[in-house]
C-alpha positions as CSV (number, residue, x, y, z in Angstrom):
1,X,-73.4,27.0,73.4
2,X,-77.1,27.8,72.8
3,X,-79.3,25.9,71.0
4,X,-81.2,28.9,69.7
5,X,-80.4,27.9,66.3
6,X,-83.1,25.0,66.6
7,X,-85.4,27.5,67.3
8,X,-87.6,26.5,64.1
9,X,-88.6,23.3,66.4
10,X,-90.7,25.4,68.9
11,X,-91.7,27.9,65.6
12,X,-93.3,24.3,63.9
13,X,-95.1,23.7,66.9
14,X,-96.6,27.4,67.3
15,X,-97.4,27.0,63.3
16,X,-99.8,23.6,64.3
17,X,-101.3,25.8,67.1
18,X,-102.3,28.5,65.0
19,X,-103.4,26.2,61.7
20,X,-105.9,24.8,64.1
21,X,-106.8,27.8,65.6
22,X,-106.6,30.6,62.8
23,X,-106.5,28.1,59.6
24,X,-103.8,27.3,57.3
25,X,-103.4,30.7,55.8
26,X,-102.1,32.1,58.8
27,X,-100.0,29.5,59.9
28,X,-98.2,29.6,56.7
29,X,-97.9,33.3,56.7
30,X,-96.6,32.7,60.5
31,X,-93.8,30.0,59.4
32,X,-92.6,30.7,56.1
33,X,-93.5,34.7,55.3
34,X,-92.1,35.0,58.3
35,X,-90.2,32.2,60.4
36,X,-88.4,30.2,57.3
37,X,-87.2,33.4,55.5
38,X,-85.7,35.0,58.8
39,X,-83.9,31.9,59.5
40,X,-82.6,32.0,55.9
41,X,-81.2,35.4,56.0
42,X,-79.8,34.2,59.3
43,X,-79.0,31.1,57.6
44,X,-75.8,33.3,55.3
45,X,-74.1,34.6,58.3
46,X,-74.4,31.4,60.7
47,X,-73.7,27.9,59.5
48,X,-75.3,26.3,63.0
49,X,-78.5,27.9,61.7
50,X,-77.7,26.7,58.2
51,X,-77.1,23.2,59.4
52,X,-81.0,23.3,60.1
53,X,-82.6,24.7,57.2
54,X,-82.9,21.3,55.6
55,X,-84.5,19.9,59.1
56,X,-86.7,23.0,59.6
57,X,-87.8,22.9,55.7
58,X,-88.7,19.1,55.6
59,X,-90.7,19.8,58.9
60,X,-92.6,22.3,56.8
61,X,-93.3,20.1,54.3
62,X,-94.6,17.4,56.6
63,X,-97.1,19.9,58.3
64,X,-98.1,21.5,55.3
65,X,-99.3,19.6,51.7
66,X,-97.7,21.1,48.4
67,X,-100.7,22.6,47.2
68,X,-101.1,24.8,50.5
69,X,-97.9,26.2,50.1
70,X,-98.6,26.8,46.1
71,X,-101.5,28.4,47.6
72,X,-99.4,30.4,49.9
73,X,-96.5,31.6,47.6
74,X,-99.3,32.1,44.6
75,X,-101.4,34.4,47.1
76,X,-97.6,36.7,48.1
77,X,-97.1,37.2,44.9
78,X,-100.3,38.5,43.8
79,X,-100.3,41.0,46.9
80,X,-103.0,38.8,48.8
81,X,-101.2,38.0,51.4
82,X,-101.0,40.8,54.5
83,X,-97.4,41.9,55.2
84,X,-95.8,38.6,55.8
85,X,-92.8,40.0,57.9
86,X,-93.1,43.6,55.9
87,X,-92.5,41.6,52.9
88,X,-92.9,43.8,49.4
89,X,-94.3,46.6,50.9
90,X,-94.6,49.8,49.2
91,X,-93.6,51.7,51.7
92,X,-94.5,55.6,51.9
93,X,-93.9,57.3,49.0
94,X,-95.7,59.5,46.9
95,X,-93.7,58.0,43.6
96,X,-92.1,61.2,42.9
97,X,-88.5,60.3,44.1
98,X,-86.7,56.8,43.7
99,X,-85.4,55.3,46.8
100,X,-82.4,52.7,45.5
101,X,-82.1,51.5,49.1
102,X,-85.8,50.1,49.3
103,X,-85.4,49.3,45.7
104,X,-82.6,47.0,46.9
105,X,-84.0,46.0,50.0
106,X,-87.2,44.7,47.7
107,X,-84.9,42.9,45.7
108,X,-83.5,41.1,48.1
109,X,-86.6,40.1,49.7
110,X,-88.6,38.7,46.1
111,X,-84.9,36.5,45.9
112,X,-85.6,35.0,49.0
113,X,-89.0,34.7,48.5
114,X,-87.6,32.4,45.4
115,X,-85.5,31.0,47.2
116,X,-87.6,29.6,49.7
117,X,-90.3,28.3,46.9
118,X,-87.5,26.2,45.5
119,X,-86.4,25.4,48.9
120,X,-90.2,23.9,50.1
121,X,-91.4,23.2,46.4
122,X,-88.2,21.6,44.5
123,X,-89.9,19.9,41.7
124,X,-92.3,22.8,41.1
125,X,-91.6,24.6,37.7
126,X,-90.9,28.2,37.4
């Protein structure tokens, strides 16, 4: 069997690489606006990879303090944060037709947003 699910392992080290590199702002976007909340949604349909989310989320808290990823999720809500894995985006509308599908899609992707903040920040208050 592959061990692809511990993928996050190899994603934690990349994440140290670029914090050094590019700064802590893009080494959060790298691991959890993208990384973490693929492995989550991956996380549903395969218990291997949900075996690890506890591992890979304690890794992220060890590389990262709390108030960098308050920082992080504060800056993705407000919109500051550049398309962390297409997250929120508006898409290409001109406002004049609803799109239910994207309206879902977004939906789905601000309740894993929360539920990775409660995942990485358990004792922070909503």
């Amino acid at each position: 069997m592959s061990e692809f699910h511990r993928i996050w392992i190899d994603q934690c080290a990349a994440a140290e690489g670029i914090r050094e590199r590019f700064g802590v702002n893009d080494a959060l976007r790298y691991l959890v606006g993208e990384k973490l909340l693929r492995f989550m949604e991956v996380s549903d349909e395969r218990p291997e990879f949900a075996a690890e989310l506890p591992q890979f989320v304690n890794r992220i808290r060890d590389l990262f303090d709390t108030h960098e990823i308050v920082s992080f999720f504060a800056a993705l809500e407000a919109g500051q944060v550049p398309d962390p894995a297409k997250l929120l985006n508006g898409g290409d509308s001109d406002g004049t037709e609803i799109d239910e599908n994207a309206i879902v899609r977004d939906a789905e992707k601000i309740l894993l947003v929360e539920n990775a903040k409660r995942l990485l920040l358990p004792d922070a208050a909503d």
